[in-house]
C-alpha positions as CSV (number, residue, x, y, z in Angstrom):
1,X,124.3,92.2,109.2
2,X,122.1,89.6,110.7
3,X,121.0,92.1,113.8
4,X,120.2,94.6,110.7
5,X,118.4,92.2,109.3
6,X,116.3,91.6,112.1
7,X,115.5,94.8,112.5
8,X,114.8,95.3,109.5
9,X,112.6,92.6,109.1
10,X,110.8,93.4,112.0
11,X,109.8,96.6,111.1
12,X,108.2,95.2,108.2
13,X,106.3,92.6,110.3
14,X,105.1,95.4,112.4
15,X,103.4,97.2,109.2
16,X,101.0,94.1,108.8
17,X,100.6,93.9,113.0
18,X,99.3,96.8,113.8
19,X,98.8,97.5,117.2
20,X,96.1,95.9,119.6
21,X,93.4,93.9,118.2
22,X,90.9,90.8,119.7
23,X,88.7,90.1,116.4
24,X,86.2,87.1,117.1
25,X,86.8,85.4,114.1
26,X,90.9,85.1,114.8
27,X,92.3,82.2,116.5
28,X,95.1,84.0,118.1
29,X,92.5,86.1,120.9
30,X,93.8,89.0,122.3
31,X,96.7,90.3,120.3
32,X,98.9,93.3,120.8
33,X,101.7,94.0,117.7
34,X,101.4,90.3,116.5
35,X,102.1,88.8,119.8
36,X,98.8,87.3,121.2
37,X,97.8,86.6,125.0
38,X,98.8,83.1,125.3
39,X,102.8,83.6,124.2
40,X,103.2,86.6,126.1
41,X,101.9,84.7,129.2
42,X,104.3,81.9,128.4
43,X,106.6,84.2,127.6
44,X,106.2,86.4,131.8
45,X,106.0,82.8,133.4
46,X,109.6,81.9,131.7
47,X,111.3,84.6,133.8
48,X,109.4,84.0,136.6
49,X,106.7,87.5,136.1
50,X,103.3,87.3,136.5
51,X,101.2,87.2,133.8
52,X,99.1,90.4,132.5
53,X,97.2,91.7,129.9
54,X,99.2,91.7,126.3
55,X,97.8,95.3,126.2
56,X,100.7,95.7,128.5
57,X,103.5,94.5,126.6
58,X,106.6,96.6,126.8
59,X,109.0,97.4,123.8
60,X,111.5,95.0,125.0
61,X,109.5,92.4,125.7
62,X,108.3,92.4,122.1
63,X,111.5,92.5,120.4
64,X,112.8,89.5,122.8
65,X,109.7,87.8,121.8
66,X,109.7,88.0,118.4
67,X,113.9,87.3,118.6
68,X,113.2,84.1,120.8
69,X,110.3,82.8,119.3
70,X,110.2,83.4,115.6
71,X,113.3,84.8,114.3
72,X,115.7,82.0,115.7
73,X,112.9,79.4,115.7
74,X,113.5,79.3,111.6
75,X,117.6,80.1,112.1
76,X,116.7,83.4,110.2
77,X,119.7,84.8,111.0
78,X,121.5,81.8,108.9
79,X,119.1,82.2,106.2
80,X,120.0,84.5,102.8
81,X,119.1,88.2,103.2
82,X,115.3,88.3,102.0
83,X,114.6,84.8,102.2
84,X,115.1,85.8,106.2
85,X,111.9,88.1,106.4
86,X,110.1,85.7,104.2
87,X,110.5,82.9,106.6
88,X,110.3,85.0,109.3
89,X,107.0,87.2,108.8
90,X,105.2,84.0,107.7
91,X,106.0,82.3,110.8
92,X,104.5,85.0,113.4
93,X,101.4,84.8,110.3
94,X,100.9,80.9,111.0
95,X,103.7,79.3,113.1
96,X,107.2,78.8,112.6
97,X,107.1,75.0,111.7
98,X,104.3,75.9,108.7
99,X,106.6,78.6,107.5
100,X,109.7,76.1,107.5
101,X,107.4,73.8,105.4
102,X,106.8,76.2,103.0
103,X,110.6,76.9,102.6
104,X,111.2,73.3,102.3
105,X,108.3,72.6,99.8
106,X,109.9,75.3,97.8
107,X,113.8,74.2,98.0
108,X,111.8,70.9,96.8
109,X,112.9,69.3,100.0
110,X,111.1,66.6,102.5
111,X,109.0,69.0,104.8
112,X,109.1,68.5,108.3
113,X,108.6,72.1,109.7
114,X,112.8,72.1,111.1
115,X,115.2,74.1,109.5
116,X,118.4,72.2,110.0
117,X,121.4,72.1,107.9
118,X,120.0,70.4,104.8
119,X,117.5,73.2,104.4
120,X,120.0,75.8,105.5
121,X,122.4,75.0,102.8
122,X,120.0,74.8,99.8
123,X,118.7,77.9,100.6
124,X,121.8,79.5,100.6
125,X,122.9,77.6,96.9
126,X,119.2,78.1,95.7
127,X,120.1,79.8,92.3
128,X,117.1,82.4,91.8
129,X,116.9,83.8,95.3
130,X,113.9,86.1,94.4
131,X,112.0,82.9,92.3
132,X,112.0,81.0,95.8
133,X,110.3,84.1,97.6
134,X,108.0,84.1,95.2
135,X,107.2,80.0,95.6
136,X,107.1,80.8,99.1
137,X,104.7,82.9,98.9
138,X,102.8,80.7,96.6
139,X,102.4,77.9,98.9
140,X,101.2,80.4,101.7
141,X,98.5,82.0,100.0
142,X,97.0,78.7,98.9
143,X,97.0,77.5,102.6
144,X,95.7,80.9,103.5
145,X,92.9,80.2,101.4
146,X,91.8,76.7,102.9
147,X,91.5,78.3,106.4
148,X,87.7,78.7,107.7
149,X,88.3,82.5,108.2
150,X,89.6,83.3,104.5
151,X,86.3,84.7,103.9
152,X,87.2,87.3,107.3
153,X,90.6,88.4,106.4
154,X,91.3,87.0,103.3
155,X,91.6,90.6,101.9
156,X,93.9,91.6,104.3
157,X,95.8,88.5,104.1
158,X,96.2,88.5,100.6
159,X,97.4,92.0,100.8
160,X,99.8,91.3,103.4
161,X,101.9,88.4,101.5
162,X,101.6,90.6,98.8
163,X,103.7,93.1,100.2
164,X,106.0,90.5,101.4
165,X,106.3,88.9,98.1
166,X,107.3,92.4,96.9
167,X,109.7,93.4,99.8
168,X,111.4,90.1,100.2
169,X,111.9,89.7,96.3
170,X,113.4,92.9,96.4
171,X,115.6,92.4,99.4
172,X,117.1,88.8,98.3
173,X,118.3,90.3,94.9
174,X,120.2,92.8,96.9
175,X,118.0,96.1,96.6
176,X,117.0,98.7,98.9
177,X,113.7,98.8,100.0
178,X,113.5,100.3,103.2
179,X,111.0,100.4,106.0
180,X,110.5,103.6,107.8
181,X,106.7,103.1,109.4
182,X,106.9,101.9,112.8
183,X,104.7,100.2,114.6
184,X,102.5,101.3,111.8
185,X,98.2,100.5,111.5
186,X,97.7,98.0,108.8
187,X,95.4,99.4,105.9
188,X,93.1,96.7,105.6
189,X,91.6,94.8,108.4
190,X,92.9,91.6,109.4
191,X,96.4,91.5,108.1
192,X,97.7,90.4,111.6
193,X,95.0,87.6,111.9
194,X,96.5,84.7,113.1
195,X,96.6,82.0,110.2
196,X,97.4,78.6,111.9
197,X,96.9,75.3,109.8
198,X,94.7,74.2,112.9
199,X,92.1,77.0,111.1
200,X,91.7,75.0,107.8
201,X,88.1,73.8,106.7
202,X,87.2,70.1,107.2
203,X,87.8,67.7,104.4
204,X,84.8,66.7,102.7
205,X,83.3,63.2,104.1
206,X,83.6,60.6,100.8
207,X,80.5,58.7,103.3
208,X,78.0,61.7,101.8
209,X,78.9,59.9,98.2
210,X,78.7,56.5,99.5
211,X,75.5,56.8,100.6
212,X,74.3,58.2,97.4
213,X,75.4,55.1,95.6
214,X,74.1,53.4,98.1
215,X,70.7,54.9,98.0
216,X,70.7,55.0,94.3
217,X,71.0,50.8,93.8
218,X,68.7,50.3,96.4
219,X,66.3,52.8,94.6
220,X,66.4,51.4,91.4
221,X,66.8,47.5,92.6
222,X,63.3,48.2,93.8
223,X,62.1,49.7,91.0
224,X,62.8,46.6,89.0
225,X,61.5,44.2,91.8
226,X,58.3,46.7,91.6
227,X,58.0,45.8,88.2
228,X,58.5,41.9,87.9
229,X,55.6,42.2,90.6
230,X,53.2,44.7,88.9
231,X,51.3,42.0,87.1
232,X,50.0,45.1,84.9
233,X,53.1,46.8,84.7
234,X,53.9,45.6,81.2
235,X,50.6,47.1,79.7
236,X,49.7,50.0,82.2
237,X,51.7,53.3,80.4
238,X,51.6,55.0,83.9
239,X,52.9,52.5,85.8
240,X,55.5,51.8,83.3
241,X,56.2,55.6,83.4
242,X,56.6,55.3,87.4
243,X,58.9,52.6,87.5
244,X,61.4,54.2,84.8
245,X,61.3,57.3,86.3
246,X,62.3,55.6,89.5
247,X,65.0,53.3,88.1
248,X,66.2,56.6,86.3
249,X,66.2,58.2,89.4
250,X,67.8,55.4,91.0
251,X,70.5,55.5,88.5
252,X,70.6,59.7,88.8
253,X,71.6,58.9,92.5
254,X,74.3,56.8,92.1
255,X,76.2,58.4,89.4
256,X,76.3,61.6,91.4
257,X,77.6,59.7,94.5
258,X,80.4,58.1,92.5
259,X,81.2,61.8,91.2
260,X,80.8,63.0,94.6
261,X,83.6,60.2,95.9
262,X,85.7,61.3,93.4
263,X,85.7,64.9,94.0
264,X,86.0,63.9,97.5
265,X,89.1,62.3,97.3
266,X,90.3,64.9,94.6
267,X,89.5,67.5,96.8
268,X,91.0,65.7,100.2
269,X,94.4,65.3,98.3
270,X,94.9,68.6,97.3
271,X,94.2,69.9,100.5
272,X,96.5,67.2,102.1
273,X,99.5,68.9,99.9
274,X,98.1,72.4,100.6
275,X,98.1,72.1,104.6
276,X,101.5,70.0,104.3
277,X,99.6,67.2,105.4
278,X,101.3,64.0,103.3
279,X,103.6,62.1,105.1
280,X,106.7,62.7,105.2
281,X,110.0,60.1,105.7
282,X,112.0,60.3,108.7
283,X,114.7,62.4,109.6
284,X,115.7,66.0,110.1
285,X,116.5,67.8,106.6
């Protein structure tokens, strides 16, 4: 059953690949049926080959690849039947430890991108087999969507877990939903864009608020110490006018540098949970 399911599952992972592709935008390079220049290199030094172009990469050496690198790096072959492909397609999308954290986010467990024997055994008890696909898939697409190059293949991205969502729903509830396209050209552009958490936009800098406030008191301390000084302040209405459109100013500043702090920080955390970025406690689950 689990060689089935390998092949099963990589036919599937194959529909989204497509076959040779070097898009600027995606972090991967050089990429020929999801495996990209770097791994296959790694992969011809291993048994002592000389590297060449991943143009050239045989039938074999893809299915070994995929095997070695991907399918046993997240135990697939202990995992249930659909939970398997989930796992497994999402880490040849963006790495096998990110796919492990999204499995252990969902299973509600401590995420440290190893699936060990903690993580093993609530996925097999996890009552709703086809609910935890669909938390799976969940967390990926809103990772997918704080990478840099969402705006590139976020179509094709979204399309992809889509179909994965559909097919590994479908396969961990025990129906048939075959694959017979091999090796087949994804619809939409981009589908086999590699989607590392390495890709995710910057956090936004809390110092841009600071500042404000910053900027804002100074602003309207001035202002005031512009006034006490203005021996005609108190009876010139243009001066007076000056001087509280300044402190008002002042105050504009710094109450959009304190919202800007906050939205900061909002906006830091969230992305923190999105990217699996909190801390996590020791130990392998």
């Amino acid at each position: 059953m689990a060689k089935d399911s390998f092949a099963r599952s990589l036919a599937a992972v194959l529909v989204h690949e497509g076959g040779y592709s070097n898009h600027p935008s995606d972090p991967g390079g050089p990429t020929m049926k999801g495996i990209i220049q770097r791994v296959y290199d790694g992969y011809r030094r291993s048994r002592g080959l000389a590297p060449r172009p991943v143009r050239e990469l045989e039938r074999a050496e893809m299915e070994d690849i995929y095997r070695r690198q991907y399918w046993d790096a997240v135990r697939a072959d202990e995992l249930p039947p659909g939970i398997d492909y989930v796992v497994f397609d999402g880490a040849v999308n963006s790495g096998p430890a990110q796919s492990a954290k999204w499995l252990q986010r969902a299973l509600g467990l401590p995420a440290d991108g190893q699936v060990g024997a903690v993580t093993l055994a609530a996925a097999r008890a996890a009552a709703d087999p086809a609910r935890l696909v669909g938390d799976i898939c969940d967390r990926r697409l809103a990772m997918l969507k704080a990478l840099k190059t969402w705006p590139v293949f976020g179509r094709g991205w979204a399309r992809r877990v889509a179909d994965v969502r559909r097919k590994g729903a479908a396969w961990a509830g025990g129906g048939a939903l075959p694959v017979d396209v091999h090796d087949a050209v994804p619809d939409v552009p981009g589908e086999g864009a590699k989607a590392p958490v390495s890709s995710a936009r910057p956090a936004p800098r809390p110092q841009v608020g600071t500042g404000a406030v910053a900027g804002g008191v100074v602003a309207s301390a001035v202002a005031e110490a512009a006034r006490q000084l203005a021996p005609h302040a108190a009876t010139s209405s243009t001066l007076a006018a000056i001087f509280s459109g300044l402190t008002l100013c002042g105050l504009a500043i710094t109450l959009g540098g304190l919202a800007y702090v906050w939205w900061s920080a909002a906006r830091a955390e969230r992305r923190a949970q999105v990217l699996d970025l909190v801390p996590e406690a020791a130990g392998r689950p």
